[in-house]
C-alpha positions in Angstrom: -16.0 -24.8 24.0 -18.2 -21.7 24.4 -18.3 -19.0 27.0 -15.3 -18.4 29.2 -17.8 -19.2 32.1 -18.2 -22.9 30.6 -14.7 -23.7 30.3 -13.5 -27.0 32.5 -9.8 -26.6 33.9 -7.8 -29.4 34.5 -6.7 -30.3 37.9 -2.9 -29.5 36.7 -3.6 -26.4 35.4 -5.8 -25.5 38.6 -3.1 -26.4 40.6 -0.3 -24.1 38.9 -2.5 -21.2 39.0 -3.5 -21.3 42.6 -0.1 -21.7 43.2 -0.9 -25.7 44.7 -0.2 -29.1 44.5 -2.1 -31.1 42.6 -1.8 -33.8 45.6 -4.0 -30.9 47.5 -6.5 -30.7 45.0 -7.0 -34.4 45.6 -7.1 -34.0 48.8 -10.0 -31.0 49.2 -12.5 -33.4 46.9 -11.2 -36.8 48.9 -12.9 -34.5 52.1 -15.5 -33.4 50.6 -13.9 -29.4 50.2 -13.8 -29.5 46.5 -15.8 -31.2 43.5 -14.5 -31.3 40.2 -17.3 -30.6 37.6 -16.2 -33.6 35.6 -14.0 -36.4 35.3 -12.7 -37.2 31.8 -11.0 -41.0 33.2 -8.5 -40.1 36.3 -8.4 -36.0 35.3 -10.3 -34.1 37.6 -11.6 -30.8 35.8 -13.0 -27.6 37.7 -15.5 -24.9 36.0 -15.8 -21.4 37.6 -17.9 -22.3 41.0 -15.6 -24.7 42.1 -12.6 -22.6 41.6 -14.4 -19.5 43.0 -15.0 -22.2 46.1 -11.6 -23.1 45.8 -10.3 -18.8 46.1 -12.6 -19.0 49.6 -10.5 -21.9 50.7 -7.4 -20.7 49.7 -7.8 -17.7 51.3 -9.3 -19.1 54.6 -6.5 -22.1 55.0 -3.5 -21.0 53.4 -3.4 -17.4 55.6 -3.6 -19.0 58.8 -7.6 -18.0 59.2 -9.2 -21.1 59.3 -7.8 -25.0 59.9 -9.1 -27.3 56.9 -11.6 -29.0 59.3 -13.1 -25.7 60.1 -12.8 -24.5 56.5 -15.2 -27.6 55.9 -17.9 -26.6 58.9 -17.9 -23.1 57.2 -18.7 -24.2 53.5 -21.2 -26.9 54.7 -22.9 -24.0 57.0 -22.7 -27.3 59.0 -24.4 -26.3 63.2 -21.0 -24.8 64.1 -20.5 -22.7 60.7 -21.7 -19.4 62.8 -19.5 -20.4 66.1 -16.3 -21.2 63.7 -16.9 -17.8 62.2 -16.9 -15.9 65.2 -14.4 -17.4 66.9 -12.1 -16.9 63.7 -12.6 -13.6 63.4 -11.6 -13.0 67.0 -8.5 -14.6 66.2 -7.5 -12.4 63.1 -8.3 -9.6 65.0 -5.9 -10.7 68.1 -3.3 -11.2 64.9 -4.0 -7.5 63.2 -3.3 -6.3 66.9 -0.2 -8.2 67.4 0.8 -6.7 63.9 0.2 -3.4 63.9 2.1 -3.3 67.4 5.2 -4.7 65.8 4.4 -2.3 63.0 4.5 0.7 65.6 7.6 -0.2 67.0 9.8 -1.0 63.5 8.2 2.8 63.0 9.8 4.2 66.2 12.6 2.2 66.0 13.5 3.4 62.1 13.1 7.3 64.1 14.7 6.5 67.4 17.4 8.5 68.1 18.9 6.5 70.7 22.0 4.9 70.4 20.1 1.4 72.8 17.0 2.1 72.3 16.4 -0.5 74.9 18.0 1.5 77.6 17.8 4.7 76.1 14.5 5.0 74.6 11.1 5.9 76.9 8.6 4.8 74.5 10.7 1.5 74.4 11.0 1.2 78.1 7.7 1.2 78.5 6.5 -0.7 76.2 8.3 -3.7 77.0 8.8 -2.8 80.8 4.6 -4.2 80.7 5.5 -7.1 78.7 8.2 -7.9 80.8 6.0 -7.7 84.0 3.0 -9.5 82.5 5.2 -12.7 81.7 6.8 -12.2 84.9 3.6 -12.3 86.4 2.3 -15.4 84.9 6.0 -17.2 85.7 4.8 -16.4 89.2 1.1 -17.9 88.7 
């Protein structure tokens, strides 16, 4: 079969590894995603490109980054490819954000020393005393 960089892997076996159906996998090359090196009658096989094409789109799609249509704008480098990039990236920053704001507070909370932290607690209070006007704000609006 030669060098591990030749080797064709079955759509099953693809699939278990990537953690996938192999329904997906059918999917991704019935939209143009994903190409199968070769087709030995209704087995789909995959070499090394494709499977390093499929990481990219696993990665993009299955962490939230980028819907499948968009994934498919990026891997075409189709007029948008730049605009989809951009506005992605955006969005995972917003996310990181988001997270490392819930990570500060599970931080203070695990060191809080007050029994309510919600009444008790000034970091807490205002923290969430701008959060609570902003949404009353736009309740108003």
């Amino acid at each position: 079969m030669g060098d591990v960089t030749d080797r064709r892997f079955s759509i099953s076996f693809v699939a278990r590894r990537f953690g996938m159906r192999v329904s997906a996998l059918r999917y991704y090359d019935r939209i143009g995603l994903l190409k199968p090196a070769e087709r030995r009658g209704n087995v789909r096989y995959y070499d090394r490109v494709e499977l390093r094409r499929l990481a990219l789109i696993h990665r993009l799609h299955r962490q939230g980054m980028v819907s499948l249509a968009d994934t498919a704008a990026l891997l075409s480098r189709g007029p948008a490819w730049h605009d989809v990039l951009r506005s992605s990236a955006g969005e995972l920053r917003r996310r990181i954000e988001e997270m490392q704001a819930a990570h500060r507070t599970l931080e203070h909370l695990l060191q809080c020393p007050g029994r309510d932290p919600i009444r008790d607690c000034p970091y807490l209070h205002e923290e969430f005393e701008t959060e609570v006007d902003a949404a009353l704000a736009a309740q108003r609006g």
